[in-house]
Backbone as JSON Lines, residues from 0, in Angstrom:
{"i":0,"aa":"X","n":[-0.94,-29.76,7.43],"ca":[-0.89,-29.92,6.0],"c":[-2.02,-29.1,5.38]}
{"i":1,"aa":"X","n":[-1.9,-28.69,4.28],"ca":[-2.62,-27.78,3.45],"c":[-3.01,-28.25,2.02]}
{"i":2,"aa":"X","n":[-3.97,-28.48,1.68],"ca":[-4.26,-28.71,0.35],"c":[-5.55,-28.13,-0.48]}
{"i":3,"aa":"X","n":[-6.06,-28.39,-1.48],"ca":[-6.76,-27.79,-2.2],"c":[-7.94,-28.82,-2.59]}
{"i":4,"aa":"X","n":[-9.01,-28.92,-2.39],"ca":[-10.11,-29.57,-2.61],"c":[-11.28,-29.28,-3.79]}
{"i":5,"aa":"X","n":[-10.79,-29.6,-4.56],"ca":[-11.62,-29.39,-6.17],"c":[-12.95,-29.68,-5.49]}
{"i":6,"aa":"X","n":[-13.72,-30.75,-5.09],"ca":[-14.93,-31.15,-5.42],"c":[-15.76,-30.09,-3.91]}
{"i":7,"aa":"X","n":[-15.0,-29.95,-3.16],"ca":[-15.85,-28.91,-1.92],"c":[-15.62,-27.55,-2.23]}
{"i":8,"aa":"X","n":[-14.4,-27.43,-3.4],"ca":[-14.36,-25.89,-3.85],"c":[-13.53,-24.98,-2.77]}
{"i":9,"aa":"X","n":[-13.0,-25.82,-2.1],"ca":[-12.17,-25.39,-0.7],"c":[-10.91,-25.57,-0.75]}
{"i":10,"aa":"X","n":[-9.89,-24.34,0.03],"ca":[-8.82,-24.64,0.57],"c":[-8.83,-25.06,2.21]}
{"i":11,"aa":"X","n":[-7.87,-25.85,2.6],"ca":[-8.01,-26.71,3.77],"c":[-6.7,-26.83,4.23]}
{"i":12,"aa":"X","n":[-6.98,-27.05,5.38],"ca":[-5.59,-27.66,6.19],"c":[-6.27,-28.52,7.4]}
{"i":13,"aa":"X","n":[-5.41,-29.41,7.82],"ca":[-5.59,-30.59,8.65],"c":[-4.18,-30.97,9.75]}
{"i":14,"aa":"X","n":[-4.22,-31.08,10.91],"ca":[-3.05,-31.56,11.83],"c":[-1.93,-32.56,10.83]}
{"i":15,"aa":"X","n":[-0.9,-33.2,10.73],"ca":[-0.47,-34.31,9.93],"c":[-1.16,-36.02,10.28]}
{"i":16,"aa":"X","n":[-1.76,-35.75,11.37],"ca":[-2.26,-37.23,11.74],"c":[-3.62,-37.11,11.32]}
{"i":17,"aa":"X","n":[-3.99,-35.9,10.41],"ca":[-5.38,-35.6,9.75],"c":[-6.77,-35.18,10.77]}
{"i":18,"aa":"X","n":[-6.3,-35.09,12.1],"ca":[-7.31,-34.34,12.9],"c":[-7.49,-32.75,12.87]}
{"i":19,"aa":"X","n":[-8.33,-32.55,13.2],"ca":[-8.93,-30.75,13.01],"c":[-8.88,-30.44,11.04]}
{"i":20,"aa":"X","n":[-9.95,-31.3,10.73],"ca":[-9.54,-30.51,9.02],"c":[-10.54,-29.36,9.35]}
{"i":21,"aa":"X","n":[-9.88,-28.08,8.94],"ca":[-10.61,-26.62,8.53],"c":[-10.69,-26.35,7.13]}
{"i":22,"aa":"X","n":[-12.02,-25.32,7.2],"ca":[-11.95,-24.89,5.51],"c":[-11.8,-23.96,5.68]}
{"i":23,"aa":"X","n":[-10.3,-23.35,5.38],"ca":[-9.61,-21.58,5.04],"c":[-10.33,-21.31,4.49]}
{"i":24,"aa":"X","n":[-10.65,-21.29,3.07],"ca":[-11.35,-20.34,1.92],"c":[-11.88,-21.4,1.21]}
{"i":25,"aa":"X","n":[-13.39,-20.82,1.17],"ca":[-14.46,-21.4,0.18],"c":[-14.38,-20.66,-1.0]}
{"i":26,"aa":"X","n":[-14.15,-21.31,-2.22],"ca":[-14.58,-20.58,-3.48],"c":[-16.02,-20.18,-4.22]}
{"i":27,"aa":"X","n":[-16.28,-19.44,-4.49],"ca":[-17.6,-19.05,-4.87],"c":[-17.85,-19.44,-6.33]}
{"i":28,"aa":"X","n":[-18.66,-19.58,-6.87],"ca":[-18.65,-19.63,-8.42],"c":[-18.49,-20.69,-9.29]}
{"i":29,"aa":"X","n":[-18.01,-20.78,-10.4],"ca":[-17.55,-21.96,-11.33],"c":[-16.02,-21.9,-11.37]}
{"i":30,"aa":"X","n":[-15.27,-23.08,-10.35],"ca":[-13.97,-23.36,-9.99],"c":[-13.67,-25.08,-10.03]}
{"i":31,"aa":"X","n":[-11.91,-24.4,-10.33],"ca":[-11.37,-26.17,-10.39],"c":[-10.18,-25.71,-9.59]}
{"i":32,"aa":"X","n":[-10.03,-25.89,-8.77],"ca":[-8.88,-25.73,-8.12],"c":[-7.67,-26.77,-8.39]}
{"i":33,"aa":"X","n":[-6.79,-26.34,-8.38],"ca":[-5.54,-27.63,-8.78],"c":[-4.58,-27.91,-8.15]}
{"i":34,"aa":"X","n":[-3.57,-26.89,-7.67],"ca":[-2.73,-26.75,-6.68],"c":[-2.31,-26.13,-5.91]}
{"i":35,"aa":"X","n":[-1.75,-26.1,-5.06],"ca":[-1.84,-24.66,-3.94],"c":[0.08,-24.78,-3.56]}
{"i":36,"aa":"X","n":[1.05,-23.82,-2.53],"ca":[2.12,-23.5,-2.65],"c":[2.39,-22.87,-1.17]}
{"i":37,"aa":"X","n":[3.18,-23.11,-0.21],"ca":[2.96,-22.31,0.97],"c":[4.13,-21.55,1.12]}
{"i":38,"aa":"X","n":[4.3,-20.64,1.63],"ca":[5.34,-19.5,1.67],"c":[5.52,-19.26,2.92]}
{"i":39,"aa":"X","n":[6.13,-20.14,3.98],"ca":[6.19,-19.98,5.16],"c":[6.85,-18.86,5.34]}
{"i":40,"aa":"X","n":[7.67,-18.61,5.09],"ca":[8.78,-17.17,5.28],"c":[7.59,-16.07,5.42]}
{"i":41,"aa":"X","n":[6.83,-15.81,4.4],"ca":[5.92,-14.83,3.96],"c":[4.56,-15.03,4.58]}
{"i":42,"aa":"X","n":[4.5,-15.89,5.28],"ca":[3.38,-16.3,5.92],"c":[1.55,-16.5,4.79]}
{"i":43,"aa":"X","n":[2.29,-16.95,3.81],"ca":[0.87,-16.95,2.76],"c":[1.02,-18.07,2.22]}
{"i":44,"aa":"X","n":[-0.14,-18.36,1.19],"ca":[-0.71,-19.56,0.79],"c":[-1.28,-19.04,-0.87]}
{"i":45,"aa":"X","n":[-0.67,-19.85,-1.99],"ca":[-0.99,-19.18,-2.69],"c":[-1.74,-20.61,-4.13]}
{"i":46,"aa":"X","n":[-2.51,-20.69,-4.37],"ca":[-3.59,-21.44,-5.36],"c":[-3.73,-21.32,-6.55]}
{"i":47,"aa":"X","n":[-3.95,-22.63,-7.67],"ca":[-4.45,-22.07,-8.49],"c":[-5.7,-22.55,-9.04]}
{"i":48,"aa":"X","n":[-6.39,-22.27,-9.53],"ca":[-7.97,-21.99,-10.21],"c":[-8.13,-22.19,-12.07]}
{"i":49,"aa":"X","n":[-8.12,-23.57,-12.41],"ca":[-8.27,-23.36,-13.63],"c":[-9.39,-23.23,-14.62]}
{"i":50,"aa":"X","n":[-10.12,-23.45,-13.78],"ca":[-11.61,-23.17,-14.66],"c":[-12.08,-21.51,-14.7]}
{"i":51,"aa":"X","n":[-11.81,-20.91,-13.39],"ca":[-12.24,-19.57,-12.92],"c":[-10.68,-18.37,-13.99]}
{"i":52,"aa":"X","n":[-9.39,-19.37,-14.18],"ca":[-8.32,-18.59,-15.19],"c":[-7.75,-17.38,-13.93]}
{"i":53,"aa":"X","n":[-7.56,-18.12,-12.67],"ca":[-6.86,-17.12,-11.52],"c":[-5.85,-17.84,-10.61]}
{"i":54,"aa":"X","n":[-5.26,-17.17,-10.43],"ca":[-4.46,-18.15,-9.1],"c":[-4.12,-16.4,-7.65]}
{"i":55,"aa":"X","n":[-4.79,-17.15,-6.41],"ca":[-5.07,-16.06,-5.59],"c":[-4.02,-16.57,-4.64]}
{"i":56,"aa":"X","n":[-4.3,-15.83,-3.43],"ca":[-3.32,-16.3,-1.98],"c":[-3.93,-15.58,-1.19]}
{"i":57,"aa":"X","n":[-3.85,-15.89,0.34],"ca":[-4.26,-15.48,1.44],"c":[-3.42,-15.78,2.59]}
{"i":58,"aa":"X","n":[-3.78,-15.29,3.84],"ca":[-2.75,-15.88,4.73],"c":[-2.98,-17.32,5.07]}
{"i":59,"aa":"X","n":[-2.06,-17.77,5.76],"ca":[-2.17,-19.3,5.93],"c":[-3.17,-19.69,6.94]}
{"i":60,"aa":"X","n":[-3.69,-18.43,7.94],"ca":[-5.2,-19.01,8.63],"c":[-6.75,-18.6,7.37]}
{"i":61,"aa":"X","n":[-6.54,-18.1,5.89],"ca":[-7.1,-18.16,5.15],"c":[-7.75,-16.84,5.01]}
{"i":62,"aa":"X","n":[-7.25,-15.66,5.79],"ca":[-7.79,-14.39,6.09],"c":[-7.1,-13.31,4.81]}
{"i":63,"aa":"X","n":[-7.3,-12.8,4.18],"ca":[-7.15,-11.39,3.69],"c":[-6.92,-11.93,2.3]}
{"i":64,"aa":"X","n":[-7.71,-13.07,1.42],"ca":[-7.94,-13.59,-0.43],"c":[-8.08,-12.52,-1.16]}
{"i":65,"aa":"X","n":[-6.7,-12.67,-1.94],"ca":[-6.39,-11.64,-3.09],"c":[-6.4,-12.02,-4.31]}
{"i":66,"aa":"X","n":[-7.09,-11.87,-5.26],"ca":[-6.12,-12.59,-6.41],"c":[-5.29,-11.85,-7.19]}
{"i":67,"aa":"X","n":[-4.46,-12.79,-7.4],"ca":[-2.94,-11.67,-8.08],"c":[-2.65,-11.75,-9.45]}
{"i":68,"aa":"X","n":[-3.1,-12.76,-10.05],"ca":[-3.61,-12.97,-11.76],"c":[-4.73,-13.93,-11.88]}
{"i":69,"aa":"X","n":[-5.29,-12.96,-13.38],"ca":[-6.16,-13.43,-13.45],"c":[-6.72,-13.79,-15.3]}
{"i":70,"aa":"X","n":[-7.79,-14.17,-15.45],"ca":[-7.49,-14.44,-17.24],"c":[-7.53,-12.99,-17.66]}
{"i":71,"aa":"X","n":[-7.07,-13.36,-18.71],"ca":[-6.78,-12.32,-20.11],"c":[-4.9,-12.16,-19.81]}
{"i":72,"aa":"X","n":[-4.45,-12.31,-18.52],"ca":[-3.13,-12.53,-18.45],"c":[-2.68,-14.19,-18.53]}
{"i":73,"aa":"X","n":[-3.73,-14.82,-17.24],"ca":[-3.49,-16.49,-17.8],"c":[-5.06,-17.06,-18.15]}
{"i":74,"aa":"X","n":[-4.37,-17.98,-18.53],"ca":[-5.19,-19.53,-19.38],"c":[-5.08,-20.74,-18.51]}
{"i":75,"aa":"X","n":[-5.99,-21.52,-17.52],"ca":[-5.93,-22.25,-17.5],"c":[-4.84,-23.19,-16.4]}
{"i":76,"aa":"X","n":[-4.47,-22.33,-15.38],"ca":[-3.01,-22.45,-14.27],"c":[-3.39,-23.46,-13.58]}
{"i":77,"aa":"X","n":[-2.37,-24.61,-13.63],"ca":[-2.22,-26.03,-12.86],"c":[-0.92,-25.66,-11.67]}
{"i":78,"aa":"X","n":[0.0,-26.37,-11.79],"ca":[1.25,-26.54,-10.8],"c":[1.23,-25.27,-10.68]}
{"i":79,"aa":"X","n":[1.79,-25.15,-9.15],"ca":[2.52,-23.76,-8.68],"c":[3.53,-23.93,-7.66]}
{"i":80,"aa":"X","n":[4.61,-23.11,-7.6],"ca":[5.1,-23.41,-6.47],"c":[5.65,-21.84,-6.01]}
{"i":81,"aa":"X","n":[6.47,-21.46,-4.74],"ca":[7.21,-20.39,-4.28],"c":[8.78,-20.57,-4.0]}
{"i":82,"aa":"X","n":[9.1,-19.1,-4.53],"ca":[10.54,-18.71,-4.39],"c":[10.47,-17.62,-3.73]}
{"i":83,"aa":"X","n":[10.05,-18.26,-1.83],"ca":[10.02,-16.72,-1.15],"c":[10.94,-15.52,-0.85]}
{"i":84,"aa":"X","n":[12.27,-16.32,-0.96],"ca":[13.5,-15.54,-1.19],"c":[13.89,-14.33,-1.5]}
{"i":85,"aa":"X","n":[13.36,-15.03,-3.34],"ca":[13.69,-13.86,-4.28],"c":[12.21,-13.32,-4.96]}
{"i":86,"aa":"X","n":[11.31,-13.57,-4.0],"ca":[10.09,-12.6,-4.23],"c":[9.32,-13.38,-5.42]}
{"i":87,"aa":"X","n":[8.69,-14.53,-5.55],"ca":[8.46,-15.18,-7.1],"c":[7.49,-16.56,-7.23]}
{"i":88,"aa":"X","n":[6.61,-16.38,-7.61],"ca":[5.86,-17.58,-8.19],"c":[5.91,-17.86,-9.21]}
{"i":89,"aa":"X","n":[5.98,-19.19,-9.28],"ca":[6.41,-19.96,-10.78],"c":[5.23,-20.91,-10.96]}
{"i":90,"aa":"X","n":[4.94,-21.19,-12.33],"ca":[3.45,-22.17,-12.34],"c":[3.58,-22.13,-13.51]}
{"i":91,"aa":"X","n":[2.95,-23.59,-13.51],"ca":[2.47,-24.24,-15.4],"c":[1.02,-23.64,-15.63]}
{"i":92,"aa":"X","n":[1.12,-23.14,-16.92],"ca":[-0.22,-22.45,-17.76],"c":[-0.73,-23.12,-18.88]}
{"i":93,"aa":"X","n":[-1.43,-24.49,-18.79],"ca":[-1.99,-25.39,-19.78],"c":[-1.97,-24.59,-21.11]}
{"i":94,"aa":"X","n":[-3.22,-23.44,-20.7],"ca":[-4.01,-22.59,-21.96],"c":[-2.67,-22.11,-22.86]}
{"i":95,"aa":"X","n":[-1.49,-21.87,-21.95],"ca":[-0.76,-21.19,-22.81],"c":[0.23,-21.89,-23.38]}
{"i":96,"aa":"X","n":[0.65,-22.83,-22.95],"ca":[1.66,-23.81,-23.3],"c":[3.23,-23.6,-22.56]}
{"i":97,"aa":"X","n":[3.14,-22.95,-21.17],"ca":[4.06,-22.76,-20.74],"c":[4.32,-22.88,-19.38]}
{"i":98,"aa":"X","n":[5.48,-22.47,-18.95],"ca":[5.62,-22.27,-17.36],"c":[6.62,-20.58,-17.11]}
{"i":99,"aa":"X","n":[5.61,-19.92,-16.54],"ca":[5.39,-18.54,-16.32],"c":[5.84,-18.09,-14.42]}
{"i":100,"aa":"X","n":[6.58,-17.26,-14.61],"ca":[6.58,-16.6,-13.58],"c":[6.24,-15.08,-12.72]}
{"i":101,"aa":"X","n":[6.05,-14.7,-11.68],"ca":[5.69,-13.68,-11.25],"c":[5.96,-12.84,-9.91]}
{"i":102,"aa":"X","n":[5.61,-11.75,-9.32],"ca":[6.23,-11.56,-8.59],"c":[5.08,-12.02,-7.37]}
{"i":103,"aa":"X","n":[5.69,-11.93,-5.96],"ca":[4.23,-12.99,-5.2],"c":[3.17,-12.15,-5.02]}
{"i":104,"aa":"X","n":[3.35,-10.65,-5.85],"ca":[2.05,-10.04,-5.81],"c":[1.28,-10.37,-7.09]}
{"i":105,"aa":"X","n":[1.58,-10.54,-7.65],"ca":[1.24,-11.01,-9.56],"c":[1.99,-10.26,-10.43]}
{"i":106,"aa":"X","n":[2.95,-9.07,-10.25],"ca":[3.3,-8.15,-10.63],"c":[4.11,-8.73,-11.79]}
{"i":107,"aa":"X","n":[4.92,-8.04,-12.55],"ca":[5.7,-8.93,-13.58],"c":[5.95,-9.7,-13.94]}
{"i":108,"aa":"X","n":[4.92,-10.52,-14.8],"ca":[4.26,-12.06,-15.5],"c":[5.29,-11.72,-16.13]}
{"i":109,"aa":"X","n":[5.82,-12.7,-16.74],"ca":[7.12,-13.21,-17.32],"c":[6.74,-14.87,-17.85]}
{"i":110,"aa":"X","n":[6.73,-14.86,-19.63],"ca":[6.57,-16.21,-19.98],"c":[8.34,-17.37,-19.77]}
{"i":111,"aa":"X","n":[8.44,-18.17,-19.14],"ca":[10.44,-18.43,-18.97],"c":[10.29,-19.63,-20.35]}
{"i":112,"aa":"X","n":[9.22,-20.73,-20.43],"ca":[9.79,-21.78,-21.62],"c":[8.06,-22.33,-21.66]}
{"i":113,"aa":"X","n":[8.51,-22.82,-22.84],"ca":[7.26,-23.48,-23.62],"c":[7.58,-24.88,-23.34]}
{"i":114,"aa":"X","n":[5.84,-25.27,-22.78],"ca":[5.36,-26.67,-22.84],"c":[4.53,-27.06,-22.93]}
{"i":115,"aa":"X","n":[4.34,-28.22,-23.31],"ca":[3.19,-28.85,-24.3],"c":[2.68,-29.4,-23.13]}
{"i":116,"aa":"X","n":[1.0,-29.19,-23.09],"ca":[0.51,-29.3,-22.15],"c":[0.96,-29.48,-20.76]}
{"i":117,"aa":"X","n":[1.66,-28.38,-19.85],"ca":[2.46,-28.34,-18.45],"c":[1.22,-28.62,-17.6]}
{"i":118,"aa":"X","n":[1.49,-29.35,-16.51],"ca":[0.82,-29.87,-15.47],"c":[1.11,-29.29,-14.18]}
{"i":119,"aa":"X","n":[2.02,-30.26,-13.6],"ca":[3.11,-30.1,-12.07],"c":[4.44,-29.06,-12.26]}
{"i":120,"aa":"X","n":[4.58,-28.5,-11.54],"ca":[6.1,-27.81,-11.04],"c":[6.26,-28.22,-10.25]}
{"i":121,"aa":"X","n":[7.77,-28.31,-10.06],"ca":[8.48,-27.58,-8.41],"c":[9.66,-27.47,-8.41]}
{"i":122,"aa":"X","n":[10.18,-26.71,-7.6],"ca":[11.46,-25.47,-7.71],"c":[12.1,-26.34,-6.33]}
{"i":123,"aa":"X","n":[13.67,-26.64,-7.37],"ca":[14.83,-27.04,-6.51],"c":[15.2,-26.02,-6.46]}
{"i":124,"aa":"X","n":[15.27,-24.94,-5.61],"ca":[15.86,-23.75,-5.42],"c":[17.3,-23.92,-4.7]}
{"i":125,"aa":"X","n":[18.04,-25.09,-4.3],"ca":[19.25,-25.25,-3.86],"c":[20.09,-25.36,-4.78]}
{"i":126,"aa":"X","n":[19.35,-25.8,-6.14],"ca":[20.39,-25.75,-7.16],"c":[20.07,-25.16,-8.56]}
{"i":127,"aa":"X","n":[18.67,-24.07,-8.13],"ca":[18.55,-23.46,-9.41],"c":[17.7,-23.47,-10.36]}
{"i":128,"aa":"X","n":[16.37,-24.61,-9.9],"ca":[16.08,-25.81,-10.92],"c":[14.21,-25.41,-11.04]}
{"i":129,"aa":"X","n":[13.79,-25.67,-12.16],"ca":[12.66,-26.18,-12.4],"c":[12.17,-27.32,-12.82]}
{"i":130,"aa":"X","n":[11.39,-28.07,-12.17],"ca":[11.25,-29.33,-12.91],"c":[9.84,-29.63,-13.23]}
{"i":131,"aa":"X","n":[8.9,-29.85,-14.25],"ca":[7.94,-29.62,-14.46],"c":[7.41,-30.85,-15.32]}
{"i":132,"aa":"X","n":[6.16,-30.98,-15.59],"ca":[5.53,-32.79,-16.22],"c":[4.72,-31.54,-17.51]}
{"i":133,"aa":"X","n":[4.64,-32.65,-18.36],"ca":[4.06,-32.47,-19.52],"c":[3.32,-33.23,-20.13]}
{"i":134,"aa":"X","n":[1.78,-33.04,-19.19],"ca":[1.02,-34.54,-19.57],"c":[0.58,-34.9,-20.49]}
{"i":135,"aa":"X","n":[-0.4,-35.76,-20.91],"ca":[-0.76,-36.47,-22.59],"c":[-2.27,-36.49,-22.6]}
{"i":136,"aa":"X","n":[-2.96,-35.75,-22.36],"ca":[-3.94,-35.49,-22.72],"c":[-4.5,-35.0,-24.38]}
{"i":137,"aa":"X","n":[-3.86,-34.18,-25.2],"ca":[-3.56,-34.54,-26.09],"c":[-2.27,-34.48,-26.96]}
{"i":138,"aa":"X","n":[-1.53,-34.61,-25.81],"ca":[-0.04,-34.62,-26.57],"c":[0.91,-36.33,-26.59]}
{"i":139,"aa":"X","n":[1.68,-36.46,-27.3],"ca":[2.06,-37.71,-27.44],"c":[3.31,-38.1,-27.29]}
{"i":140,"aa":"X","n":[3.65,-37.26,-26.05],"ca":[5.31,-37.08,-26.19],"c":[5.14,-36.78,-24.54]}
{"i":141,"aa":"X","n":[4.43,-37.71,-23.51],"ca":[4.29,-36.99,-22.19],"c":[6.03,-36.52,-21.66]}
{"i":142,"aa":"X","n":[6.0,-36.0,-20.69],"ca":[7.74,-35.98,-19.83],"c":[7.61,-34.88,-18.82]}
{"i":143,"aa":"X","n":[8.68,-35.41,-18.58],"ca":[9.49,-34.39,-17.29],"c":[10.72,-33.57,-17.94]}
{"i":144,"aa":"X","n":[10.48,-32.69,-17.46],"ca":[11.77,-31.7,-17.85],"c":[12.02,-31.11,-17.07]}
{"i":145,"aa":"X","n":[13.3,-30.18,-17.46],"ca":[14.18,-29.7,-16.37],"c":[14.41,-28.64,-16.92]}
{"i":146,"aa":"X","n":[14.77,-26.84,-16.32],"ca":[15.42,-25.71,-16.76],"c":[15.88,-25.03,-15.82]}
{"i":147,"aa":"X","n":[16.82,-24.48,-15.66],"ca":[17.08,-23.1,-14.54],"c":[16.01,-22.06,-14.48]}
{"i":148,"aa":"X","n":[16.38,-21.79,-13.39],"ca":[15.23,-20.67,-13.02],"c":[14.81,-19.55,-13.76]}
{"i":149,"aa":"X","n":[15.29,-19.35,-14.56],"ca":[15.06,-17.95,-15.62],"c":[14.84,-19.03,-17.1]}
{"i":150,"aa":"X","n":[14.52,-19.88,-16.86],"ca":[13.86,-20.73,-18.46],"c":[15.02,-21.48,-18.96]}
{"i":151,"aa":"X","n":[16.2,-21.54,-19.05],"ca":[17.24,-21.5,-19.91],"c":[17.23,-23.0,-19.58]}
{"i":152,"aa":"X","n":[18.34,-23.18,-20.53],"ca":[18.76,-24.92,-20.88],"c":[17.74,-25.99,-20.4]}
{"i":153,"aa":"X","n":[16.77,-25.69,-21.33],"ca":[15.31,-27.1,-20.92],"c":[15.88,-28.05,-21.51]}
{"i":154,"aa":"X","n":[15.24,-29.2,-20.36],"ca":[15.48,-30.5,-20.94],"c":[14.76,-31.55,-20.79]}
{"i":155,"aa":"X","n":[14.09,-32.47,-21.29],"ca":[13.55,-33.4,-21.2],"c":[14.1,-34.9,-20.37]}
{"i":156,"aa":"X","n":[14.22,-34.7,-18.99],"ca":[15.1,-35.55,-18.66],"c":[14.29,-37.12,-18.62]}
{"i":157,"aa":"X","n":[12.68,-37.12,-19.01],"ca":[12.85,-38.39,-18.58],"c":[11.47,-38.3,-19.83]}
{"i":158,"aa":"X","n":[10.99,-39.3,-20.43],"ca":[10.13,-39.67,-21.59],"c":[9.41,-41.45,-21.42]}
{"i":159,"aa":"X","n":[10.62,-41.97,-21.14],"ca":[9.82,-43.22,-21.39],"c":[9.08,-43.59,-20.46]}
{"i":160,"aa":"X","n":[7.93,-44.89,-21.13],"ca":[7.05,-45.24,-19.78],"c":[6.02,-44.33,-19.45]}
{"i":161,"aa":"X","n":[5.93,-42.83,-19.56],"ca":[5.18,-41.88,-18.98],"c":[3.64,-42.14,-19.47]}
{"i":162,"aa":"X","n":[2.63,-42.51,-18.98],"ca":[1.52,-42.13,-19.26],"c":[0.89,-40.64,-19.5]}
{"i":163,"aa":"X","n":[0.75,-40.02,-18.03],"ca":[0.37,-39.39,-18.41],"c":[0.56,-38.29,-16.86]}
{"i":164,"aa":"X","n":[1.7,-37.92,-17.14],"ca":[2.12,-37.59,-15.6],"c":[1.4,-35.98,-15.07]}
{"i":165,"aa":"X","n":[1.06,-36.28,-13.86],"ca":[0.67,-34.7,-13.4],"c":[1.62,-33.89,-12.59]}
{"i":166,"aa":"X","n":[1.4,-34.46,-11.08],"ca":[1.94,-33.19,-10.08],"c":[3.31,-33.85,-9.84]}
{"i":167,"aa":"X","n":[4.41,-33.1,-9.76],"ca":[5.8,-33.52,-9.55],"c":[6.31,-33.13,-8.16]}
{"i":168,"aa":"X","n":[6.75,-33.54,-7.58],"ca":[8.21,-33.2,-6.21],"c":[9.03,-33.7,-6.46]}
{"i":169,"aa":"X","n":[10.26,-32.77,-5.62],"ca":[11.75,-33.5,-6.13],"c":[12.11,-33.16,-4.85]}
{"i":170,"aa":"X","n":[13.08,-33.64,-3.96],"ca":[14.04,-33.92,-3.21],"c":[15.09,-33.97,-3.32]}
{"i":171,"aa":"X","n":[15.87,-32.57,-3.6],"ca":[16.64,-32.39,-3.97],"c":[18.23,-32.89,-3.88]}
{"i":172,"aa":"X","n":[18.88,-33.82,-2.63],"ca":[20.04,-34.06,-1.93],"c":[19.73,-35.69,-2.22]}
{"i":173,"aa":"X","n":[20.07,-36.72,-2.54],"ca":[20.01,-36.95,-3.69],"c":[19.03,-36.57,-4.37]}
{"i":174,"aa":"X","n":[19.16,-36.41,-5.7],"ca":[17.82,-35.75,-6.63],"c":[16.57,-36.88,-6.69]}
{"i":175,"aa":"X","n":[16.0,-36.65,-6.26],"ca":[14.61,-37.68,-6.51],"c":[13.8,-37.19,-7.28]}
{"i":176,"aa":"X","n":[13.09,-37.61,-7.88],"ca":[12.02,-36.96,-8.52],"c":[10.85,-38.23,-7.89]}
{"i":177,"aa":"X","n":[9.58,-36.98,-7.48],"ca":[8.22,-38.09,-7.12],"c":[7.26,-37.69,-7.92]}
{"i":178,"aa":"X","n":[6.53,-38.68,-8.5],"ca":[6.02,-37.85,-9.8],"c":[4.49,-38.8,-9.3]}
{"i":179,"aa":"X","n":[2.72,-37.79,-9.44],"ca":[1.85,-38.36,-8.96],"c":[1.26,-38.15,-10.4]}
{"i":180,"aa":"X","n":[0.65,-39.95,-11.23],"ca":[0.44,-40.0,-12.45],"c":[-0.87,-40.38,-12.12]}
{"i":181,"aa":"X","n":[-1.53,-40.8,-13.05],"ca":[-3.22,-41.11,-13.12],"c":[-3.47,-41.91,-11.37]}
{"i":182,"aa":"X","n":[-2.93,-42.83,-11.62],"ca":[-3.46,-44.05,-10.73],"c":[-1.77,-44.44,-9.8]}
{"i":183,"aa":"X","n":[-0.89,-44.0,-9.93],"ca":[0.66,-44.39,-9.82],"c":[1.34,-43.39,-8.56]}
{"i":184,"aa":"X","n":[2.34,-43.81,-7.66],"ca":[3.25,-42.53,-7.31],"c":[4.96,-43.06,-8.41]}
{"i":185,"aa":"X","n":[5.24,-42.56,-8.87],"ca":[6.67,-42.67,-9.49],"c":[7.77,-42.48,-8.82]}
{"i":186,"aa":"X","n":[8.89,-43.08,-8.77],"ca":[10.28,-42.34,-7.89],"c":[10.97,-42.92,-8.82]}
{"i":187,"aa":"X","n":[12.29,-41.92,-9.2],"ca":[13.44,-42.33,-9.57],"c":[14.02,-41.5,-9.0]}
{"i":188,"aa":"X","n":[15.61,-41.38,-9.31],"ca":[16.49,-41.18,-9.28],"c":[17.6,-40.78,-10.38]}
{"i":189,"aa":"X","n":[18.29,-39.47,-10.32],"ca":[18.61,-39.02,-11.32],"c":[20.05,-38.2,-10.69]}
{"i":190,"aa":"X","n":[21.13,-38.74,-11.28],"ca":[22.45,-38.18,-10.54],"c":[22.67,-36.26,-11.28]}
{"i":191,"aa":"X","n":[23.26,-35.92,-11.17],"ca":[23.2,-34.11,-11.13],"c":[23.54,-34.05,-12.73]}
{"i":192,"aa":"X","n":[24.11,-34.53,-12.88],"ca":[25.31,-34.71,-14.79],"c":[24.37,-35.21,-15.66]}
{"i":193,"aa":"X","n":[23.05,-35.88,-15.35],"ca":[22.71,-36.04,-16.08],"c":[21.27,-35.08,-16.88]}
{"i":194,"aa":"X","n":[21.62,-34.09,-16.33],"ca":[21.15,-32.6,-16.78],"c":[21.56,-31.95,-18.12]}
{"i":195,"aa":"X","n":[22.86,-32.16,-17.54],"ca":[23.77,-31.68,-18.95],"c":[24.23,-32.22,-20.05]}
């Protein structure tokens, strides 16, 4: 397992029974790390950095750190995830109010839909999907929403109850959504129709 460690400023990975934790890449500087994305196909690992306004990648033993955007293109990058497929990182951009995509070199930033304060992604790529949180820090309308992969038909599939939701997974076969909120893990369940 692989994750991202705000307070050691480290990316990491650990066995699943949590023996051998390593630190891939130490960050240097003034950093908040938030979420990280693995690209097994592509053999990379890719992060993002919201205090520093970058999101980098390296290989998955933590060797050859690039960064592939950086501010003055973004503001502020939380959720990320990969579409190693079709060559593509997708990620929520607080600063900007959106969820933005790119190519897995950084190459053609592309804004796809606007959201009010975006947190979590992650890409049902079996059926097309983005699903992303929109937390309440100062917005008053937290949620989850939903769009196809190129931005189109957003939707707010879920509103009530939400405090103040961050990082999302979905499981796509039945659709689950797991949603990790302040203090909470969330699960529902959401049949395909009710998209449209």
């Amino acid at each position: 397992m692989y994750w991202v460690d705000t307070n050691m400023d480290a990316v990491r990975r650990a066995n699943l029974d949590g023996s051998d934790i390593e630190d891939l890449v130490e960050i240097s500087g003034q950093s908040n790390l938030e979420d990280i994305a693995l690209d097994l196909v592509n053999g990379k690992m890719y992060w993002t950095d919201r205090t520093a306004e970058r999101i980098q990648r390296a290989n998955l033993d933590g060797s050859d750190v690039e960064t592939i955007l950086e501010g003055g293109l973004i503001s502020q990058p939380f959720g990320i995830d990969v579409d190693p497929e079709n060559g593509k990182i997708y990620f929520a951009d607080f600063g900007q109010s959106g969820i933005l995509r790119a190519n897995l070199d950084g190459s053609k930033l592309e804004g796809l839909l606007v959201a009010v304060e975006p947190w979590g992604l992650d890409l049902d790529l079996a059926n097309g999907l983005i699903y992303f949180t929109e937390a309440s820090q100062f917005n008053d309308n937290p949620s989850i929403g939903v769009a196809n992969l190129d931005g189109s038909d957003v939707v707010r599939i879920y509103t009530d109850n939400l405090d103040n939701p961050k990082h999302i997974a979905v499981i796509p076969e039945p659709t689950t959504i797991l949603l990790l909120a302040s203090a909470a893990v969330v699960m529902f369940r959401r049949r395909k129709s009710e998209k449209s």
